[in-house]
N, C-alpha and C positions, 0 to 999 in steps of 0.2 A: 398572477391570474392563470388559469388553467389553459394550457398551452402553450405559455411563454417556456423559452429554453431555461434549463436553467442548470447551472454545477458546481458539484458542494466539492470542496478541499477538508481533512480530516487533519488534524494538528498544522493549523494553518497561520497561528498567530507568531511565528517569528521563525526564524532561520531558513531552510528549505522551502517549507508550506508556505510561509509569508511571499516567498521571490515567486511560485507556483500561482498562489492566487494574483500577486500583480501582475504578471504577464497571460493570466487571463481575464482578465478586465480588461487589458488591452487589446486582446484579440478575441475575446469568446464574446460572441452574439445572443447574450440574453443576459441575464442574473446569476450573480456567484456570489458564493456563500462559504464562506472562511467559517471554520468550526476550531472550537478550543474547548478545552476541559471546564478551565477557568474564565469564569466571563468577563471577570478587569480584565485582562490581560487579553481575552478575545475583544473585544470594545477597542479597546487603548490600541490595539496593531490596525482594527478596523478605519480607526479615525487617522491614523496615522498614512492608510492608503488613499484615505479620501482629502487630505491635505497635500497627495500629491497631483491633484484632481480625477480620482478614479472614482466610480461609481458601486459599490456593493455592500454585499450586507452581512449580519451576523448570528451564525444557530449556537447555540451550549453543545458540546456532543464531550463525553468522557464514553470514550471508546469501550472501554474495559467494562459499562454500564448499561447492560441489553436494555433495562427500561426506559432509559436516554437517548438509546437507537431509533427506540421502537418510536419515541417521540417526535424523534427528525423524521422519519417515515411515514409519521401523520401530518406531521403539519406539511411535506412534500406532497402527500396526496392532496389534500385538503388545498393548498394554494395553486399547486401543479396538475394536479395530476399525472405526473410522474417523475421522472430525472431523463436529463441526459447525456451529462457527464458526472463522473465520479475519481475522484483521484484522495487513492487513500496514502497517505502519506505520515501517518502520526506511528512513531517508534521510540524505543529507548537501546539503553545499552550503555553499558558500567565501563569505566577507566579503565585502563590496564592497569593500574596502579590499586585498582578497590580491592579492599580484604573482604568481600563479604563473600564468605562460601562459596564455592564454584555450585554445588545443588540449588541454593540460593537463588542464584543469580541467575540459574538455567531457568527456572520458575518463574522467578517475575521477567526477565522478556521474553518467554515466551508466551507471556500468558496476553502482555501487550502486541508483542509484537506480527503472532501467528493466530491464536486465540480468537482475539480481540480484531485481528482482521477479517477473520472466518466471519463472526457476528456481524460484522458491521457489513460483510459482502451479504448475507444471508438476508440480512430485513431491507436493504437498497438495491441488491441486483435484481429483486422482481418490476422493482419499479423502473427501471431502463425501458425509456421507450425505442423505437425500431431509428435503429444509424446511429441509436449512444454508444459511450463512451465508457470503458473501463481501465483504469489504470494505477498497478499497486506495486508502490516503489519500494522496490526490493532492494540488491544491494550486488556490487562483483562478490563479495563477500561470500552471497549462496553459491557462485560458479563456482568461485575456487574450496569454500568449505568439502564441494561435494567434490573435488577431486580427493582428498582426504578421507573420508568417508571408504571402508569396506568396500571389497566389490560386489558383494551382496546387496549393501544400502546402496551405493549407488543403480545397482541394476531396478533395483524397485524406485529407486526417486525419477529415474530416465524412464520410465514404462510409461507408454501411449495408454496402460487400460486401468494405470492406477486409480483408484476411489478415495473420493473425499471421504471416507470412514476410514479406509485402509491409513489416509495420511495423519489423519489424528492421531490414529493408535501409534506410528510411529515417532507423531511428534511427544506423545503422552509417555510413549518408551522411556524417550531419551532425557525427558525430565527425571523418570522415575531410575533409572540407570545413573545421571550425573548426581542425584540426591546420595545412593549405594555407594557411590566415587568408580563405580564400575564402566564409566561411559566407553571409556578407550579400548578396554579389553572387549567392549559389545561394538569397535566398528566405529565409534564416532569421534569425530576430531573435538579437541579440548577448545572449543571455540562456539559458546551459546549465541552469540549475536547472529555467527553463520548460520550456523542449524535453523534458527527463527527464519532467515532469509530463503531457506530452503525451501524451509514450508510455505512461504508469498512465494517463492517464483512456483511451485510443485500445483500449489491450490489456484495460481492464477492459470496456470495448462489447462487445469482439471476444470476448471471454469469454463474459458473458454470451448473446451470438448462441447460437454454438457448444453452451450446455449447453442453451440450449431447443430446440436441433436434436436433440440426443445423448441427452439426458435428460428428456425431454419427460414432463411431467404429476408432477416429483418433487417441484418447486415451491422449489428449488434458485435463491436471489437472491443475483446479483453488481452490485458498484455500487463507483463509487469516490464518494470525499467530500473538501472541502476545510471544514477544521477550523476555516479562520479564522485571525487573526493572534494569534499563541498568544505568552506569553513562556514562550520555554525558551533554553537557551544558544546555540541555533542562528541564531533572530528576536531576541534581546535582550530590555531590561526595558520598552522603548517600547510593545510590542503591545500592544493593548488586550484579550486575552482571557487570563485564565486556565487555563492548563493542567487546569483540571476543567470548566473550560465548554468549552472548543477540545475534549474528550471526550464533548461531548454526541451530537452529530451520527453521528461515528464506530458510536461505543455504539449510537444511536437507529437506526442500518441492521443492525448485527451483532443486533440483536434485536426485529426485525419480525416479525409473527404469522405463523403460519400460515394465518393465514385471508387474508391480503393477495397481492399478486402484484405490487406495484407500489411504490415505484420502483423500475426493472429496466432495468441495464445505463445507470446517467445517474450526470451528475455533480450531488452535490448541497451546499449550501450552505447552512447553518442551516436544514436538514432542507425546502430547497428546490430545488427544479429547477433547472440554470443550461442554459439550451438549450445543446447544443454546434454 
């Protein structure tokens, strides 16, 4: 109903986003909503939290799918009339072991994993009402990609006055460069999962800038976060975190007071600062 609280999780049906959405059913004060590509598979995680007795529900969202966006964004306004938590969390990213193309490979995660965040921040972050919640889990990945990185790329990915256009083009670059096999000699590290990550922590900054220009005093905090090295199908069984600990951090930003203002627009790491 319109005013209830309410927060969507974005590849929420198992590993990361699955321990994400439980520990906010435990703690979050309204309605949350696990999102999956797949709707068996979104249902079956669904029913699975609610057999642990937790209470929530279920939207289709395939990220990659603006008209599927734009669909979660109606029926949010239509039942809410807004959001107020958002944690995007649905990514990919290939074995070390895949043969498929390094241009390949640059392409499709980032087209998930940067792209496909852009869209899905663009039709949900208007609908943030005043004291929500933004949080796009990034990865240590971007920190240390971007020590690798050119001093030139690094000097524009650290810039307080970078633009959401200027970041596309260089994430559009480096597609178009790892495709030529030229990525290295243009400055970029041979590692596409970073580069993706870069652009979620670079466009979560640029976000956050932009709402305290636009929205100033509503007290609206965006932050990306890196969870740590989590076992899910994606890291394997080596990681040393648990898919409900690797949920802490996430969880810990999607649900800061209202009486705080800080951390704002950073990347953070067991609920610390990592300078970028």
């Amino acid at each position: 109903m319109a005013g209830e609280r309410v927060a969507v999780v974005t590849g929420g049906n198992k590993g990361l986003g699955l321990a994400v959405v439980r520990a906010l059913c435990k703690q979050f004060e309204g309605d949350v909503y696990l999102t999956a590509r797949n709707p068996e598979l979104g249902e079956e995680a669904v029913k699975t939290l609610k057999n642990e007795g937790l209470s929530l529900f279920f939207h289709q969202l395939d990220i990659t799918d603006v008209t599927g966006i734009r669909a979660l964004r109606h029926f949010l306004m239509e039942k809410y009339g807004g959001l107020d938590v958002l944690i995007y969390n649905a990514g990919i990213a290939f074995r070390a072991a895949d043969t498929t193309p390094f241009g390949i490979q640059a392409e499709v995660i980032l087209k998930t994993n940067f792209f496909a965040t852009r869209d899905v921040c663009h039709e949900l972050i208007p609908l943030i009402r005043p004291n929500g919640r933004v949080v796009n889990v990034s990865s240590i990945f971007s920190h240390m990609s971007l020590q690798k990185c050119s001093p030139k790329l690094q000097e524009r990915f650290r810039s307080d006055t970078i633009t959401e256009d200027e970041l596309v083009k260089l994430m559009e670059n480096f597609v178009e460069d790892a495709k030529k096999g030229i990525h290295e000699e243009k400055g970029w590290p041979n590692f596409a999962y970073g580069v993706s990550k870069i652009g979620v922590t670079v466009l979560s900054r640029i976000h956050a800038r932009e709402l305290k220009e636009t929205r100033k005093g509503e007290g609206i905090i965006v932050n990306a976060c890196c969870p740590g090295w989590v076992r899910t199908g994606m890291t394997g069984l080596d990681a040393t975190k648990s898919p409900d600990e690797g949920a802490i951090t996430p969880v810990y930003l999607a649900l800061l007071p209202t009486s705080v203002n800080s951390p704002y627009g950073e990347l953070i790491s067991d609920k610390n600062i990592l300078t970028w």
